[in-house]
One Martini backbone bead per residue (centre of mass of N, CA, C, O) as a GRO file, in nm:
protein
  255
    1UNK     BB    1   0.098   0.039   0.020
    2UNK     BB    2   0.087   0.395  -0.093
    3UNK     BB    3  -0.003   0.606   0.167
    4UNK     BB    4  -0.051   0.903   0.254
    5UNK     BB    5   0.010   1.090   0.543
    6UNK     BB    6  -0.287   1.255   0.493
    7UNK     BB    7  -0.464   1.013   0.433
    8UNK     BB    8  -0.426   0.891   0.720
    9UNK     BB    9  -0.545   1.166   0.843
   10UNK     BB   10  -0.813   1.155   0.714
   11UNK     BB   11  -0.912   0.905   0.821
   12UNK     BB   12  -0.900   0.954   1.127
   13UNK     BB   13  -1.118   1.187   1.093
   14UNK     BB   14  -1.325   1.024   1.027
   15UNK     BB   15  -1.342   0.807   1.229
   16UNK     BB   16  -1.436   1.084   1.450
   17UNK     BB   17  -1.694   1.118   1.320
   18UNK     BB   18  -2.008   1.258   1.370
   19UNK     BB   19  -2.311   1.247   1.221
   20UNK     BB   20  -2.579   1.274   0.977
   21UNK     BB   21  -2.530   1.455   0.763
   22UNK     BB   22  -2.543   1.506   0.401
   23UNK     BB   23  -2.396   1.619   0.086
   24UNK     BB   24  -2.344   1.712  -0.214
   25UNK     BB   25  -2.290   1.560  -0.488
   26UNK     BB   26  -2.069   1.579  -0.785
   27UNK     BB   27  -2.040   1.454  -1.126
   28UNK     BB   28  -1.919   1.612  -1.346
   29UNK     BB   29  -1.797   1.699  -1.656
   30UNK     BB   30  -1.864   1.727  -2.007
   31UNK     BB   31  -2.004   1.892  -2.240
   32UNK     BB   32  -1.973   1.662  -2.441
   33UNK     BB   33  -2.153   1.451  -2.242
   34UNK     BB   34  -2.381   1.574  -2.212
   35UNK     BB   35  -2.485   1.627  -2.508
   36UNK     BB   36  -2.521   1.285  -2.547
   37UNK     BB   37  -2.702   1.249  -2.353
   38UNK     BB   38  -2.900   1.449  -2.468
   39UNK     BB   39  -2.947   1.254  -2.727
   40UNK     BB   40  -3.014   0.966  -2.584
   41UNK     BB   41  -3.276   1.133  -2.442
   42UNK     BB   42  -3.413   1.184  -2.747
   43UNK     BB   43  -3.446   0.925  -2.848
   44UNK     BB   44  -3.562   0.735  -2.552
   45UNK     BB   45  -3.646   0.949  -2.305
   46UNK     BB   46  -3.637   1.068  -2.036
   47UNK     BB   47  -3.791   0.843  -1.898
   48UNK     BB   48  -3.616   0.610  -1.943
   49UNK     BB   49  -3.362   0.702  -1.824
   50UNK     BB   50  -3.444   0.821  -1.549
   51UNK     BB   51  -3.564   0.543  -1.441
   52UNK     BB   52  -3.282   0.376  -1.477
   53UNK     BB   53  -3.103   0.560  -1.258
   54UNK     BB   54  -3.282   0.570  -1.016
   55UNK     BB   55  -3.294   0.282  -0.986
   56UNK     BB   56  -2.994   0.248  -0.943
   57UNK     BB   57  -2.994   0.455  -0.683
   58UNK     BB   58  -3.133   0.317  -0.488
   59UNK     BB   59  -3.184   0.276  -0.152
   60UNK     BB   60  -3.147   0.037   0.026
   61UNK     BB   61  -3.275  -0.227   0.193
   62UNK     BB   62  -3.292  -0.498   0.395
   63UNK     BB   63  -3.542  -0.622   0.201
   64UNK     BB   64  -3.373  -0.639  -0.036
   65UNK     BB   65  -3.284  -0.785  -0.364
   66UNK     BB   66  -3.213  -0.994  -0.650
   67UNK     BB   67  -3.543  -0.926  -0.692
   68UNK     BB   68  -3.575  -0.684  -0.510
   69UNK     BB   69  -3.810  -0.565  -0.348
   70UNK     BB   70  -3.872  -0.813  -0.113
   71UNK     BB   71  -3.593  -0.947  -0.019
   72UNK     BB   72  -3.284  -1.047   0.139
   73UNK     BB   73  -3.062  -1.001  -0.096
   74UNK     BB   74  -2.799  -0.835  -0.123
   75UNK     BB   75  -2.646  -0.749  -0.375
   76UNK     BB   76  -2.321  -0.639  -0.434
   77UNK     BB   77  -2.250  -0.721  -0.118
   78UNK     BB   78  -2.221  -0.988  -0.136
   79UNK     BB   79  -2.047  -1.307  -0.026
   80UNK     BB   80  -1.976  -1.385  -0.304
   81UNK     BB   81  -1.709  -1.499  -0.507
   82UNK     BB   82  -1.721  -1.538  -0.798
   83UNK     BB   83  -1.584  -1.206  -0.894
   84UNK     BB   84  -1.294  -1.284  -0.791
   85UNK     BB   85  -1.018  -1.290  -0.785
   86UNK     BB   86  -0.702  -1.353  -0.644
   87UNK     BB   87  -0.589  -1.093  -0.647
   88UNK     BB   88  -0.797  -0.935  -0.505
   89UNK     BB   89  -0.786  -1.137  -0.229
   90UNK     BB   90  -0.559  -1.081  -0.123
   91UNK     BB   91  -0.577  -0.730  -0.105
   92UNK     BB   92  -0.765  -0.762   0.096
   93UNK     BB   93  -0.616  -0.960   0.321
   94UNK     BB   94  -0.435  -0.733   0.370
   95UNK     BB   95  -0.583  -0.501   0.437
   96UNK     BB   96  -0.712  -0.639   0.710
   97UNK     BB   97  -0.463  -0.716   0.864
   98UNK     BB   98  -0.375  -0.419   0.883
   99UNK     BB   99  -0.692  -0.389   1.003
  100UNK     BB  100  -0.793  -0.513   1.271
  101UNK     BB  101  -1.058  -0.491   1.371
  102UNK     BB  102  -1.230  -0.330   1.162
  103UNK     BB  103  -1.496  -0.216   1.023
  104UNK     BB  104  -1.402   0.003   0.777
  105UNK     BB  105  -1.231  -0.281   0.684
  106UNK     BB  106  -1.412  -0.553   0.529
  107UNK     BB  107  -1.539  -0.446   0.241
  108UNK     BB  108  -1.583  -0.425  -0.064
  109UNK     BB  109  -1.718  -0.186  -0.327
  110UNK     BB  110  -1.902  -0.091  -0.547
  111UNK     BB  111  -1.964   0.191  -0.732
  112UNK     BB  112  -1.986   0.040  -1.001
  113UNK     BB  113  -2.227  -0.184  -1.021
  114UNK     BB  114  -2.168  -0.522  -1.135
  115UNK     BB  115  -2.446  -0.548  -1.206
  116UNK     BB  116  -2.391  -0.355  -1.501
  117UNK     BB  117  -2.214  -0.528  -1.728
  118UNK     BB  118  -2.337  -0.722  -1.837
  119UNK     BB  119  -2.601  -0.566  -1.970
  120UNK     BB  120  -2.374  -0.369  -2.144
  121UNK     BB  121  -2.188  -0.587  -2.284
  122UNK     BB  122  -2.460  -0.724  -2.460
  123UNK     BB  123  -2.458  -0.420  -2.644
  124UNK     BB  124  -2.201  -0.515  -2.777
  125UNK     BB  125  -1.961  -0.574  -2.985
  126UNK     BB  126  -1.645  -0.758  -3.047
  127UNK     BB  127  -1.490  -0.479  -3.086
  128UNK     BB  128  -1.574  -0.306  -2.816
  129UNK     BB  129  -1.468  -0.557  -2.609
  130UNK     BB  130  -1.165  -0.530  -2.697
  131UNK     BB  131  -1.126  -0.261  -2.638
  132UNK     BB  132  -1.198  -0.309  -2.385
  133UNK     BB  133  -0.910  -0.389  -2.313
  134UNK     BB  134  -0.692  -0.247  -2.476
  135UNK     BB  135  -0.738  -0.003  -2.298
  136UNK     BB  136  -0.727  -0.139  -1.974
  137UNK     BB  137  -0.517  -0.319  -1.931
  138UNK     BB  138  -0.252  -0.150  -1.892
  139UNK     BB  139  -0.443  -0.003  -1.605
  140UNK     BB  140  -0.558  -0.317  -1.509
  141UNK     BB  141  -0.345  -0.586  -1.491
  142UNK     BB  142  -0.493  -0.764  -1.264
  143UNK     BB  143  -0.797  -0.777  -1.400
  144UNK     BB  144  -0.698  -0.843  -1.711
  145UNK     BB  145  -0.589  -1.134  -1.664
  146UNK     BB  146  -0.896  -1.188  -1.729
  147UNK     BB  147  -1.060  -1.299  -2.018
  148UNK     BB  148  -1.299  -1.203  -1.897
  149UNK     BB  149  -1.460  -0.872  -1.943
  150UNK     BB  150  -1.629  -0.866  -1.668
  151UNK     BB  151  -1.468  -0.964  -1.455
  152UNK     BB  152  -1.271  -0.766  -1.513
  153UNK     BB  153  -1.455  -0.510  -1.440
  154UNK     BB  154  -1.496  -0.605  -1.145
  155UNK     BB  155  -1.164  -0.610  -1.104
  156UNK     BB  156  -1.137  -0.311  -1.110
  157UNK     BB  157  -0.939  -0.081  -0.888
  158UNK     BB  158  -1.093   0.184  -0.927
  159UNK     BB  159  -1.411   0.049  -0.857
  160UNK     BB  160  -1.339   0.063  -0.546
  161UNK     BB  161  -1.421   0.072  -0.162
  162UNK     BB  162  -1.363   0.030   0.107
  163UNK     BB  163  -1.571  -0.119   0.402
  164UNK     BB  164  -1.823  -0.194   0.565
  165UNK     BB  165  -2.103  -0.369   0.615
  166UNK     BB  166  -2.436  -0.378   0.495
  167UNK     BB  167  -2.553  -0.403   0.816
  168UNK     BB  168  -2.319  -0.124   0.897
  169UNK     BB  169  -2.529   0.043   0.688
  170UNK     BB  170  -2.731   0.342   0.629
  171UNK     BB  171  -2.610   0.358   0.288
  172UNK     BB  172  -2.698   0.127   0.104
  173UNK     BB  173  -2.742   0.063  -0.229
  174UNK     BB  174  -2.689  -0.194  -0.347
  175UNK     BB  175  -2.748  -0.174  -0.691
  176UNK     BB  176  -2.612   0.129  -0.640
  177UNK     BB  177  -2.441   0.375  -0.663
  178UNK     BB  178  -2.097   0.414  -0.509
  179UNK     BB  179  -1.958   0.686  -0.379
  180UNK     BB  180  -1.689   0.888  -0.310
  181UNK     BB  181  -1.651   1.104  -0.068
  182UNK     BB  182  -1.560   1.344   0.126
  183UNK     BB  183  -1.630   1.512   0.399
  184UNK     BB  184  -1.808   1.713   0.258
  185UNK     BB  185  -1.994   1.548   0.072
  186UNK     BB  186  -1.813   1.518  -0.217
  187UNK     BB  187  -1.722   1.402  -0.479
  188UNK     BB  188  -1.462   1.227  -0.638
  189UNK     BB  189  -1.304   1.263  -0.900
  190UNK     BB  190  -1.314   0.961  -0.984
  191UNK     BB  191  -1.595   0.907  -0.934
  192UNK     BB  192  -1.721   1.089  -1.116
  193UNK     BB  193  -1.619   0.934  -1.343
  194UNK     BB  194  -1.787   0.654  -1.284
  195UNK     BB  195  -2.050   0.783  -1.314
  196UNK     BB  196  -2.048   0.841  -1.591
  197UNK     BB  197  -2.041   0.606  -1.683
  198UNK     BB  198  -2.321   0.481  -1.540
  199UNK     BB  199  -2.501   0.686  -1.688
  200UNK     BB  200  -2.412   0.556  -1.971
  201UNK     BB  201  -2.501   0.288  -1.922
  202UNK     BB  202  -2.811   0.291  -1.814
  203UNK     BB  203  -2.890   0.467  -2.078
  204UNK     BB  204  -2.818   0.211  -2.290
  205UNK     BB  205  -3.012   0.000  -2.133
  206UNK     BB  206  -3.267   0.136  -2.178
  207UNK     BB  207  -3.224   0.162  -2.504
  208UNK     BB  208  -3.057  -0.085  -2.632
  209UNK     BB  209  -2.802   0.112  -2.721
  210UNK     BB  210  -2.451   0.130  -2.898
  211UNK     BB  211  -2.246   0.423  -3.005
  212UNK     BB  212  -1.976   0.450  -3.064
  213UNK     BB  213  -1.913   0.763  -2.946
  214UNK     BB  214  -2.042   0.679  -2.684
  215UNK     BB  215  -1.840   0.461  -2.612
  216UNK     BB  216  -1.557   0.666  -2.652
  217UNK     BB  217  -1.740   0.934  -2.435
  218UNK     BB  218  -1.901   0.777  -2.158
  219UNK     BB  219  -1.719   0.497  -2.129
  220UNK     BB  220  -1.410   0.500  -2.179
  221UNK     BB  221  -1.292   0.780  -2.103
  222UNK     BB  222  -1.363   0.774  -1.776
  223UNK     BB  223  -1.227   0.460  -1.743
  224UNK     BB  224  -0.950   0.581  -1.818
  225UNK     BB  225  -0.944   0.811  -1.595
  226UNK     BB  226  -0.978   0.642  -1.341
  227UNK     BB  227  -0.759   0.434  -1.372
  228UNK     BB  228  -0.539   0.681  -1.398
  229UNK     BB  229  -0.582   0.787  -1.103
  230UNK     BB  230  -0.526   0.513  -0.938
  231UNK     BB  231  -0.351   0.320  -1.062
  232UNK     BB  232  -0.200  -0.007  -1.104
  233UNK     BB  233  -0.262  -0.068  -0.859
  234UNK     BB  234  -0.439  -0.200  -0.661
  235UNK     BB  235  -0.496  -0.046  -0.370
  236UNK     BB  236  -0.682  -0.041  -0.114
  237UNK     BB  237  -0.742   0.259   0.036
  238UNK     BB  238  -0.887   0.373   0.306
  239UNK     BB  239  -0.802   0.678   0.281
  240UNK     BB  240  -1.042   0.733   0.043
  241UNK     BB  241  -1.256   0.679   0.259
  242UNK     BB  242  -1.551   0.827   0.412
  243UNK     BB  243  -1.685   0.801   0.763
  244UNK     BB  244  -1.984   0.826   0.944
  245UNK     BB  245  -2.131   0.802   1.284
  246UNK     BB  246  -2.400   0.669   1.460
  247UNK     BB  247  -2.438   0.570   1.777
  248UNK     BB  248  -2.780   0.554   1.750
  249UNK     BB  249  -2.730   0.293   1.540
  250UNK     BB  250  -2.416   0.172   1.481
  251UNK     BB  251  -2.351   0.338   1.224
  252UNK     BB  252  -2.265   0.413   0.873
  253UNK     BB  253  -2.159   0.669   0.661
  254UNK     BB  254  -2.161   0.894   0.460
  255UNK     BB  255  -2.118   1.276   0.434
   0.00000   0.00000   0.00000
């Protein structure tokens, strides 16, 4: 791990706060994405559009799981280990021996909700799929190890967050975006970055379709600046992540 000694600072900060209220997150993103976005959502209707980034969005309860709302079981943060490498679960149970019975470091959480790869995926010709491998895989290159390249986008360490188990959060978002923010409740610029990727995911999957341009300035221009701002090293790095407490119910949330 390669935690800057502010980074380190911020966190134990950031585990000494108190409080309920949580900031508004700010999204990023460029004209030309704005544009396109605004193009797709002319196609396919705004109402569906904006219904699918919704539903990803929804914060699931207790009573959520795999089949929707009123089942039992947490959809991205579930205890299944099919989706991880060995590369993945080596520097988890690394990252948790360094920080023995933290609640804080316990379990992955996906951004970009997993669960959202696969019927991305299912839209994509067979050159738009090998695209994100060529362009992927320098940037991470222990994710994209597996030749599927669904594992391996469940794999990419820059869409982790490390942190608590979902029934020690009050705002588990279930299969919903799941960005980092600030102290003061703000996104992180890679999480920007990520959410973009995620709402055009979202509204592709929507829509139905996937065209050329829209796949290279809203899907893979976002996933690999954010990749590139994490660095090829998986680094799961708790520093990263900040969390506030509230006593009253011994539960965790972000800013």
């Amino acid at each position: 791990m390669h935690a800057q000694a502010s980074s380190e600072a911020e966190y134990a900060l950031a585990r000494s706060r108190r409080g309920t209220g949580r900031g508004a997150a700010s999204a990023g993103g460029g004209a030309s994405a704005d544009g396109a976005m605004l193009a797709l959502q002319g196609t396919t209707g705004n109402a569906a559009v904006t219904a699918m980034i919704q539903r990803s969005r929804h914060e699931h309860g207790d009573g959520c799981g795999r089949t929707g709302c009123g089942g039992s079981e947490v959809v991205q943060r579930a205890k299944a280990k099919d989706w991880k490498l060995g590369s993945t679960s080596t520097e988890l149970a690394s990252v948790k021996a360094g920080h023995p019975g933290d609640p804080l470091v316990d379990t992955l959480h996906h951004i970009i909700p997993k669960s959202l790869f696969q019927p991305f995926l299912a839209l994509l010709d067979s050159a738009q799929v090998q695209q994100i491998t060529t362009d992927l895989a320098p940037l991470a290159p222990a994710a994209f190890a597996s030749p599927n390249v669904d594992k391996a986008l469940k794999n990419v360490p820059a869409n982790f967050r490390v942190g608590p188990r979902p029934e020690d959060r009050s705002d588990d978002p279930g299969s919903g975006l799941d960005v980092n923010t600030t102290a003061s409740g703000n996104t992180t610029p890679r999480s920007a970055q990520l959410e973009n990727a995620h709402n055009y995911m979202a509204a592709a999957i929507a829509a139905g379709t996937v065209t050329q341009a829209d796949f290279d300035t809203l899907f893979l221009a976002p996933m690999i600046d954010a990749c590139t701002q994490h660095g090829t090293a998986i680094d799961i790095d708790p520093a990263r992540a900040t969390w506030v407490s509230d006593p009253a119910t011994a539960k965790y949330h972000k800013p």
